[in-house]
C-alpha positions in Angstrom: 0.0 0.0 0.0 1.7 3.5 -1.2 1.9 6.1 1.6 -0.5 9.2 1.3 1.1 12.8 1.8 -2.3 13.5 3.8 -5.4 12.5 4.8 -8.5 13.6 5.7 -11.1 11.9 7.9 -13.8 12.6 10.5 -12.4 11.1 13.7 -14.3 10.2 16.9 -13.8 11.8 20.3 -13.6 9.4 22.6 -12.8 8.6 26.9 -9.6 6.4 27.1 -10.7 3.4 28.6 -10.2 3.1 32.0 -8.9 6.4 31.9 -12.4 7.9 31.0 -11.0 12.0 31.9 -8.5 11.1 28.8 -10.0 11.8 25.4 -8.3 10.4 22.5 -9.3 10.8 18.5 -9.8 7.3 17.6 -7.9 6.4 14.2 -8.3 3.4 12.2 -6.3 0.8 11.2 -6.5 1.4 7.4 -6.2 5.5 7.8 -3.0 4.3 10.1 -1.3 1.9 7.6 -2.3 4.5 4.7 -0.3 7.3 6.5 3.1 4.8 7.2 2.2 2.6 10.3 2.1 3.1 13.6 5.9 4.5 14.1 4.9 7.6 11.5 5.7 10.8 13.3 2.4 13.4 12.4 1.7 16.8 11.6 -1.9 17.3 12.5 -4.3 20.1 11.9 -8.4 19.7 13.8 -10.4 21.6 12.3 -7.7 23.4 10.0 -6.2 24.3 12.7 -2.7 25.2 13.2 -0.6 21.8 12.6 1.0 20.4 15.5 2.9 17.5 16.2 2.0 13.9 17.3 2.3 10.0 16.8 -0.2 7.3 17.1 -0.5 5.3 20.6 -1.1 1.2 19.6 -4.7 0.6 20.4 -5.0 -2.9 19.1 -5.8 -4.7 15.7 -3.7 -2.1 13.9 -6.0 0.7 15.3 -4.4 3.9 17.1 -5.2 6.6 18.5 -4.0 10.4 19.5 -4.2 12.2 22.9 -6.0 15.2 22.9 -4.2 17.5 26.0 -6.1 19.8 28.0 -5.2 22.6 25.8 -5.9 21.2 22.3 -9.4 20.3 24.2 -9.8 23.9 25.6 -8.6 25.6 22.4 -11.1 23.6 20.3 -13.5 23.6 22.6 -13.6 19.5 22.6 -15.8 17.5 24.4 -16.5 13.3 24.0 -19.0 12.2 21.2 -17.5 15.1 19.0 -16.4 14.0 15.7 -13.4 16.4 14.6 -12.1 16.6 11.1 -8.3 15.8 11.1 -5.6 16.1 8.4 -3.0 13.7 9.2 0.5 14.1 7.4 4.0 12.3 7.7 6.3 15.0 9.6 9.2 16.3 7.0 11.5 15.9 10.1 12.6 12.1 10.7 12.2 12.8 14.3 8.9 14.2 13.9 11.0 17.6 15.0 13.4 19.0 13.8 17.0 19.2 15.7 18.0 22.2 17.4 20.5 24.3 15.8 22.9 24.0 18.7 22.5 20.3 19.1 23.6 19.8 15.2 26.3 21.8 15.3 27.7 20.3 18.6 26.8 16.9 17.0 28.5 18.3 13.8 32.2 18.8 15.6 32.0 15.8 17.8 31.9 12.5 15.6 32.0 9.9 18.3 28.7 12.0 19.9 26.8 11.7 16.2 28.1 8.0 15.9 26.0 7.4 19.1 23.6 10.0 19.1 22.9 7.9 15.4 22.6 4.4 17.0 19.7 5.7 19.7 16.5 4.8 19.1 14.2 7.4 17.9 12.4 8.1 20.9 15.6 9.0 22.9 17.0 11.3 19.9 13.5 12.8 20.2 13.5 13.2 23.8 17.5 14.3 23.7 16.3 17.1 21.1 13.5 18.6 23.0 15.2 18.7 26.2 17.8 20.8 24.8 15.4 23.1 22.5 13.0 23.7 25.5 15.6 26.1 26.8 15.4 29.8 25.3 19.1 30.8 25.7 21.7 29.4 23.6 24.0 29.2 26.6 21.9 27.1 28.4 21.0 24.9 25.1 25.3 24.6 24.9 25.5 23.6 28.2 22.6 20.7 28.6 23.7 19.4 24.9 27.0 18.8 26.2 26.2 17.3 29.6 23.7 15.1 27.4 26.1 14.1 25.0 28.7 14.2 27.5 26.7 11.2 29.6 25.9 9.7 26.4 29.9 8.8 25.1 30.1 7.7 28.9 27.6 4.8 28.2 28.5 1.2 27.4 27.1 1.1 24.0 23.5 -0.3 24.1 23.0 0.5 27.6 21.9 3.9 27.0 19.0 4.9 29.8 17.3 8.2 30.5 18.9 7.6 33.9 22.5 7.8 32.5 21.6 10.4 29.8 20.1 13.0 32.2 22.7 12.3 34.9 24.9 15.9 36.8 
């Protein structure tokens, strides 16, 4: 099945179960494979909104779905039952982010950091990129890449945790 550049569908608002004060957009298992799977990083837009970011959460049978946060339901006025229409497209970054400018440039001068900063699974480069962008000064963002990357090379290869990664 050939990936679409986007979709549109009408998705259901719906209580998490067992979690019934999380709402999620129920997407289904042919609107997931159509997009790229389950591990697709997302642009989103409800309601032609403003796209944001997102990936889909298993929810069995090739199903998924996405978690609607307290301010995507307040800015949209969500409640459950709704049905929302939702453009889905692959993000253009790999990560489903893109890199922060320090972080590439740091991982740009330091080869044995890329070599293993490369060999992370996606969720930790993900997690290792926003933790650095989050801060607004560039001295800051400097300073946490390094630690980060610093902790990182420490590592025995494969062993990498968010424990060891985040470590003083």
């Amino acid at each position: 099945m050939a990936v679409e550049d986007k979709i549109h569908l009408r998705a259901a608002v719906l209580p998490l179960p067992k979690f019934a004060n999380t709402l999620i957009l129920f997407i289904p298992a042919h609107t997931v494979q159509a997009i790229g799977g389950l591990k697709t990083r997302l642009l989103c837009r409800i309601n032609h909104g403003e796209a944001f970011t997102a990936g889909f959460v298993a929810f069995g049978e090739g199903n998924a779905y996405l978690l609607l946060n307290k301010q995507k339901r307040q800015q949209y006025g969500i409640e459950i039952g709704m049905e929302l229409n939702l453009q889905l497209e692959p993000h253009p970054d790999e990560l489903g982010m893109p890199l922060p400018e320090v972080l590439t440039e740091i991982l740009a001068q330091d080869e044995e950091a890329h070599r293993r900063y490369c060999q992370l699974a996606p969720g930790k480069q993900r997690y290792i990129a926003y933790y650095v962008g989050q801060l607004k000064s560039t001295d800051k963002q400097i300073e946490r890449a390094l630690q980060l990357l610093g902790n990182l090379k420490s590592c025995a290869e494969g062993k990498e945790s968010f424990e060891t990664l985040l470590r003083k």
